[in-house]
matplotlib code that plots the C-alpha trace (Angstrom):
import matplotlib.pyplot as plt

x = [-1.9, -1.3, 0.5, 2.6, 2.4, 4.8, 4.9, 8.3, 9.6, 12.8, 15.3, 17.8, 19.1, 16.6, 14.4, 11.9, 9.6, 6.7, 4.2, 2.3, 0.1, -0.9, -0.3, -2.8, -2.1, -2.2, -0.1, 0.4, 1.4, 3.6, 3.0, 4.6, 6.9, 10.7, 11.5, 8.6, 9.9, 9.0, 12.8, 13.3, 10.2, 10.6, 14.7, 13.4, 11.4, 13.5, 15.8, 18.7, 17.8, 18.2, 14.9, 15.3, 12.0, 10.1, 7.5, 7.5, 5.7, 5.1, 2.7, 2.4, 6.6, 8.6, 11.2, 11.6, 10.7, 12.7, 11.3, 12.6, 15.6, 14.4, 16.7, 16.2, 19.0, 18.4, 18.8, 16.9, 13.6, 12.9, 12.2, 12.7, 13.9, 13.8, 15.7, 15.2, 18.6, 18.4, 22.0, 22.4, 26.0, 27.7, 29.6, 27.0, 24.8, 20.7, 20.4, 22.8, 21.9, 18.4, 19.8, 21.6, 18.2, 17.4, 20.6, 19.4, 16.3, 18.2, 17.4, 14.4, 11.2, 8.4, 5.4, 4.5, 8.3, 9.7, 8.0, 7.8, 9.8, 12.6, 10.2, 7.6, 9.6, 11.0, 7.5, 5.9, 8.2, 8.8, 12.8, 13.2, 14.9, 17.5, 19.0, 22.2, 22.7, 24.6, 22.8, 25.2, 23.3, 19.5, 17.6, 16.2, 13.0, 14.7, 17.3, 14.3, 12.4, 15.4, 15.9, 12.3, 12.6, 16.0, 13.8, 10.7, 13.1, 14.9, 11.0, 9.6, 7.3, 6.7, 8.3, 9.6, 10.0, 11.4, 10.5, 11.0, 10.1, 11.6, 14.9, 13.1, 11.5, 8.1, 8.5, 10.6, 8.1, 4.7, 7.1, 7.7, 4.1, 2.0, 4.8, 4.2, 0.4, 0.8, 2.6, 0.0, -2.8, -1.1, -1.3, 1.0, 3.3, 2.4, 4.3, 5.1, 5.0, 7.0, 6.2, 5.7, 3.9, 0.7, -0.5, 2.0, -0.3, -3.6, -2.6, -1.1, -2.0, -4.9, -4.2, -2.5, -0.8, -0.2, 3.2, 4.2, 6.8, 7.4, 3.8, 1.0, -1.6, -4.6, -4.7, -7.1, -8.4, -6.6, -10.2, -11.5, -8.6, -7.9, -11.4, -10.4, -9.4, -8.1, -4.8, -2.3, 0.0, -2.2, -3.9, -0.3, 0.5, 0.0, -2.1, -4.5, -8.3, -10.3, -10.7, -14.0, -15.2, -16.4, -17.2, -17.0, -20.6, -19.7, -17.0, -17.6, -14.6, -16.0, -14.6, -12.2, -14.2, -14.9, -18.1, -17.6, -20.9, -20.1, -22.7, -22.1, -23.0, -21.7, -17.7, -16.4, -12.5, -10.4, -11.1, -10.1, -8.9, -11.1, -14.2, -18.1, -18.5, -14.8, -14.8, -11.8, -10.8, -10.5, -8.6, -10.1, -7.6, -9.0, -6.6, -9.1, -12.3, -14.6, -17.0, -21.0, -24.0, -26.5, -25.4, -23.6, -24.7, -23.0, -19.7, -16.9, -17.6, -18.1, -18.2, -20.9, -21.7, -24.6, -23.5, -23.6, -21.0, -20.2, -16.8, -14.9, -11.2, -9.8, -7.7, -3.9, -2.4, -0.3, -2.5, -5.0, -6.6, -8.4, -10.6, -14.4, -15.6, -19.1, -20.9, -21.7, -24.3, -22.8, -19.4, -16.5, -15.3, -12.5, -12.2, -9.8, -10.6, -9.3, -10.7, -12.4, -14.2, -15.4, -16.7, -18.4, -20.3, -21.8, -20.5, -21.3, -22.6, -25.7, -25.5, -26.1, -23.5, -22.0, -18.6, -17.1, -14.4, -11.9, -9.8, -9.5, -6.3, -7.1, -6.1, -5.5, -7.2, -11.0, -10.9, -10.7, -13.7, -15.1, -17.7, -19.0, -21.9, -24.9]
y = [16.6, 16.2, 13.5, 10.5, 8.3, 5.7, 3.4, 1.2, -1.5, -2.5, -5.5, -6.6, -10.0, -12.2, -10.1, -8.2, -4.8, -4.3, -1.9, 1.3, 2.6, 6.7, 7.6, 11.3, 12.2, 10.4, 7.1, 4.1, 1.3, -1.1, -4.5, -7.6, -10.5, -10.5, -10.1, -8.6, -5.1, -2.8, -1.4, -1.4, 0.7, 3.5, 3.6, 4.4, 7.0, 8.7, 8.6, 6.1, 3.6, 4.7, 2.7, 1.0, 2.2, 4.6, 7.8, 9.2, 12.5, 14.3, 16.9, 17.2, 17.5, 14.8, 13.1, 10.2, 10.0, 7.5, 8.5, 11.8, 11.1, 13.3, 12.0, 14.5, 14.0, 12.8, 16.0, 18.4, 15.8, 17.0, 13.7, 12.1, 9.2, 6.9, 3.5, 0.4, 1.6, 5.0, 6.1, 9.0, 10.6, 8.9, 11.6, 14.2, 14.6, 14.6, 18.6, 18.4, 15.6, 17.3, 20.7, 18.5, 18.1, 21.8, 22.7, 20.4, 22.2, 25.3, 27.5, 25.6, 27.4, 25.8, 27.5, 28.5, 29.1, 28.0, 24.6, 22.9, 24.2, 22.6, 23.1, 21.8, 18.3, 18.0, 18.4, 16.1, 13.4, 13.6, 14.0, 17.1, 15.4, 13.9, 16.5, 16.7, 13.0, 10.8, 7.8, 5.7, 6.5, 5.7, 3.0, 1.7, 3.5, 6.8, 6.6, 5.9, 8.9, 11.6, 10.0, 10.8, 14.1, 15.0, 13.9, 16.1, 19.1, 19.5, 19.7, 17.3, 16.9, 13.1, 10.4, 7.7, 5.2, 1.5, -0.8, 1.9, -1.0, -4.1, -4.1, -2.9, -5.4, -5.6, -3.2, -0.2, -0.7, -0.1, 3.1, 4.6, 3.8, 6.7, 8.7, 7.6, 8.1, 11.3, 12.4, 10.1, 12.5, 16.1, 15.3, 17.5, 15.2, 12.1, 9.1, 6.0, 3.0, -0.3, -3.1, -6.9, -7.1, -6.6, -5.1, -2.3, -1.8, -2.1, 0.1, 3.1, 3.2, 4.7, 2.7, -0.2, -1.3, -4.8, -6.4, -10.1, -11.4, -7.2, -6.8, -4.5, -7.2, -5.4, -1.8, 0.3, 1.4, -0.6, -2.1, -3.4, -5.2, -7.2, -9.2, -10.1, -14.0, -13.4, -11.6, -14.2, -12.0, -10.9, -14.1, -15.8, -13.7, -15.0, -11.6, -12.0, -11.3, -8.4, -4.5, -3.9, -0.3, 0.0, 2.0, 1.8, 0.8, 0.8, -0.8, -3.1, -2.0, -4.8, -7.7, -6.0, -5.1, -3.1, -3.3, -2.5, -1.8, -2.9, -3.5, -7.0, -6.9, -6.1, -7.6, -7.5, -7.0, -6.1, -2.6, 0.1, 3.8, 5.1, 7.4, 5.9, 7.0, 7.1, 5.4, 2.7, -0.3, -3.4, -6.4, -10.2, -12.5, -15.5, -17.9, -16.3, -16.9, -20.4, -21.5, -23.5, -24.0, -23.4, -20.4, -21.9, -22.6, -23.1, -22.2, -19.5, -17.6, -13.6, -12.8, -14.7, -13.0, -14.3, -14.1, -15.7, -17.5, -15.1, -16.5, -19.7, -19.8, -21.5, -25.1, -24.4, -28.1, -29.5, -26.9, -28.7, -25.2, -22.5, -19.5, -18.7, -15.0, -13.6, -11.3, -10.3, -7.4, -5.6, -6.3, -8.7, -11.4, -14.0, -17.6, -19.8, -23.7, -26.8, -28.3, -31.5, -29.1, -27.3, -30.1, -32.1, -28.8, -28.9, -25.2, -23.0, -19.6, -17.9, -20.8, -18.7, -19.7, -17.9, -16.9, -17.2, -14.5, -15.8, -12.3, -9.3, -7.1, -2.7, -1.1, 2.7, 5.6, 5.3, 4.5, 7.8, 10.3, 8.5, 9.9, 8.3, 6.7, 8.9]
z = [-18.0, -14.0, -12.7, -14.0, -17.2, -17.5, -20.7, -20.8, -22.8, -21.6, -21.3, -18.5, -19.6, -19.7, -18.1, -20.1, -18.8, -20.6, -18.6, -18.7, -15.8, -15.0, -11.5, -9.9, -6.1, -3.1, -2.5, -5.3, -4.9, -7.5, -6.1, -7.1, -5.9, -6.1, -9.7, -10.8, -12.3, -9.8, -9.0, -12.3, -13.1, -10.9, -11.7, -15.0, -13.3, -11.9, -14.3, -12.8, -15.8, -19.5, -20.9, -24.7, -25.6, -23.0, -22.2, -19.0, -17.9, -15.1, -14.9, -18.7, -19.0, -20.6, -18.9, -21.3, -24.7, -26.4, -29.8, -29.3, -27.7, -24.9, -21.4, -18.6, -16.3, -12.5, -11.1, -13.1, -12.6, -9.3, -8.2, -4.5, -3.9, -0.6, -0.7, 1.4, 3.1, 4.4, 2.9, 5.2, 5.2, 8.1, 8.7, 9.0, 12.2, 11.0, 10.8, 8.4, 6.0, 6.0, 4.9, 2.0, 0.4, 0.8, -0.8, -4.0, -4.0, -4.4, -7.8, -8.4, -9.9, -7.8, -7.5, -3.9, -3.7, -0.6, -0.6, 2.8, 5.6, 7.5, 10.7, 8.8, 7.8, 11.2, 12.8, 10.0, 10.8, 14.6, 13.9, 16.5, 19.0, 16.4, 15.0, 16.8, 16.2, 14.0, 12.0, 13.4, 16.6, 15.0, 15.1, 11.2, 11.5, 12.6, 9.8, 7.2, 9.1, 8.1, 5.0, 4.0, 5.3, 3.1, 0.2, 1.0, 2.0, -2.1, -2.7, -5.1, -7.6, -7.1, -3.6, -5.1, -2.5, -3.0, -0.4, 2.5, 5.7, 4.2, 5.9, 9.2, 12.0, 13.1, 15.8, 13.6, 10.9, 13.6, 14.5, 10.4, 9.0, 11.2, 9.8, 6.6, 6.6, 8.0, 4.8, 2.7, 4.6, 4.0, 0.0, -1.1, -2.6, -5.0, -3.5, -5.6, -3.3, -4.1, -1.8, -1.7, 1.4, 1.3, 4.8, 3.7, 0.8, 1.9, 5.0, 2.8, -1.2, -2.6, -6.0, -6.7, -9.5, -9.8, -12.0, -12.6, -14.7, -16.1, -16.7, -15.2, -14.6, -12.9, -11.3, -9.8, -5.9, -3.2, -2.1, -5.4, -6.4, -3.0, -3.4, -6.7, -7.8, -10.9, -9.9, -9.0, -7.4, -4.5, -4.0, -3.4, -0.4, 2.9, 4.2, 1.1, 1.8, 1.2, 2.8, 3.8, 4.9, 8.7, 11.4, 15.1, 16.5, 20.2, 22.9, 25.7, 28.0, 29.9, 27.4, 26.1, 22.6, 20.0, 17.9, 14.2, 11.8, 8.0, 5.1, 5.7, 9.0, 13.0, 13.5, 16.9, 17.0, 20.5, 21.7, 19.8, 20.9, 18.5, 18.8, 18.2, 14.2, 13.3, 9.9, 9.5, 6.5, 7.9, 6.0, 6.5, 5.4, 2.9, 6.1, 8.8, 6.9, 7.6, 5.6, 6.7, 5.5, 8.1, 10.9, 13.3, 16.5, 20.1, 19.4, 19.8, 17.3, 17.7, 14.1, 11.5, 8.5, 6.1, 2.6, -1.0, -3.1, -6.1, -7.6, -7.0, -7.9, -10.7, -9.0, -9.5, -10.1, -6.6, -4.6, -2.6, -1.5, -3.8, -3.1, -2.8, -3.0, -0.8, -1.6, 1.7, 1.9, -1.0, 0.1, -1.2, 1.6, 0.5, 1.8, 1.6, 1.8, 1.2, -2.9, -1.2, 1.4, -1.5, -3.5, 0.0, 0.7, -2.9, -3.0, -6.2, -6.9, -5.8, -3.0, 0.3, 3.1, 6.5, 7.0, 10.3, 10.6, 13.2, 13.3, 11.3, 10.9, 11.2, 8.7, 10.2, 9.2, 6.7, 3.0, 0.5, 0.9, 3.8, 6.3, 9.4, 9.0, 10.5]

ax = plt.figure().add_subplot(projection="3d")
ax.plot(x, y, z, "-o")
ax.set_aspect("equal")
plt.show()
């Protein structure tokens, strides 16, 4: 079997790990707040954690197998592994902490035998002009940069990467992420994501795999599980809303805009560098989302969407807010509102409403297996 399945029970103190997910290609994500198990999951993936009771395989070989007592030791997994700190070799300037992931990649009986190039990482990752330097001398998202390329370069099977942007500011973490969808795009290596934050997520995983409290709570694709109300975790962050699939319509250089078609209907967002028929994913945050009754009329307003109530959120006690869910033209739309608004618009399902969509965040680059629309 290709690809990763992970089934752990495990205990840290107080702390219990109970979760089991399968992992094929592309990027996912483990998503959860602080204290969830993700660290801890992938640790015991790539063998840094000795589980209590655990399976892991990868590509149909056992790492872990508890039952067994089959351990396969860090090194022979063929595993790479990106922290949130880069943890370069000071003392070695970038050509050289790259070749130190080659040289652990020596002996190894890959198929298609020389793996990806040193040319190839250093083009990939937009490190040329580095290599002569210390890390003392790099900014965050240039360390993290090299660091992912030492990983690539001892050629792995499967990128584990924990929470790559978190110690990174705004600014380094716009610089990493093309780098990081680039790699996502190429597809030759399965990446396991760990992130809290959400955009992260909805900008780079294919699947996402959701813990609380040491426990896989929902999984599946990235789009379908943002629009649902039922998983705590993602409704409690402050990003939360829902990915919708568009395209670019037209721009109006003139005001600054850029026309998007979706199956809910036209959004206009601020102009784009992006060609007429490029597809793109868009997240709507639940904050950004207002509700009415009757279209509104006379106001500011660019973006109205007709739609009907499908879900309301369960109340959460000392939370004066909860969460409605569209259906807007085949697609999911998540508002947030205050409980008494709810109740003083007589809201329920099948009740049709319009969603005014005060801003909406681009997510780079088209959902899986898109096309543009003809």
């Amino acid at each position: 079997m290709s690809g990763l399945a992970v089934a752990v029970a495990h205990r840290q103190g107080a702390f219990r790990l109970d979760a089991a997910f399968e992992a094929a290609g592309g990027v996912t994500a483990l998503f959860g707040r602080s204290g969830s198990g993700k660290t801890t999951l992938i640790d015991i993936v790539a063998g840094l954690v000795r589980p209590e009771r655990a399976r892991v395989t990868l590509d149909g070989e056992i790492l872990v197998d508890t039952a067994t007592r089959r351990f396969v030791p860090p090194h022979r997994r063929r595993i790479g592994y990106v922290f949130q700190e880069s943890r370069l070799f000071p003392h070695l300037d970038v050509r050289a902490n790259l070749l130190f992931g080659r040289r652990l990649a020596r002996g190894l009986d890959r198929i298609g035998s020389d793996g990806i190039s040193f040319d190839d990482v250093v083009g990939l990752l937009g490190i040329g002009q580095l290599l002569a330097r210390r890390p003392a001398g790099l900014s965050g998202g240039e360390r993290q940069r090299v660091a992912i390329g030492r990983a690539l370069l001892a050629r792995p099977r499967l990128l584990l990467m924990d929470e790559p942007l978190a110690a990174l500011d705004e600014a380094r973490k716009a610089e990493i992420l093309p780098f990081l969808e680039r790699l996502r795009d190429l597809g030759g290596v399965p990446i396991l994501y760990v992130s809290h934050a959400l955009p992260e997520i909805v900008r780079l995983a294919d699947r996402v795999v959701v813990l609380e409290a040491g426990r896989v709570v929902a999984r599946g694709p990235v789009d379908e599980l943002s629009a649902r109300l039922d998983v705590a975790p993602l409704r409690a962050a402050r990003e939360a809303g829902a990915v919708l699939a568009a395209t670019v319509e037209a721009h109006d250089p003139a005001f600054a805009l850029t026309r998007l078609s979706t199956a809910a209907g036209p959004l206009h967002v601020p102009l784009l560098d992006r060609a007429v028929g490029a597809p793109l994913r868009i997240l709507v945050s639940a904050r950004d989302v207002t509700l009415s009754l009757a279209r509104p009329a006379g106001t500011s307003a660019l973006n109205v969407l007709a739609g009907t109530v499908a879900e309301i959120g369960a109340a959460t006690p000392g939370d004066p807010g909860t969460e409605v869910r569209l259906d807007c033209g085949g697609l999911a739309l998540v508002v947030r509102l205050t409980r008494r608004s709810l109740a003083e618009m007589g809201l329920r399902p099948g009740l049709p409403v319009f969603a005014a969509v005060k801003s909406v965040a681009l997510v780079e680059g088209p959902p899986r297996g898109a096309a543009p629309e003809p």
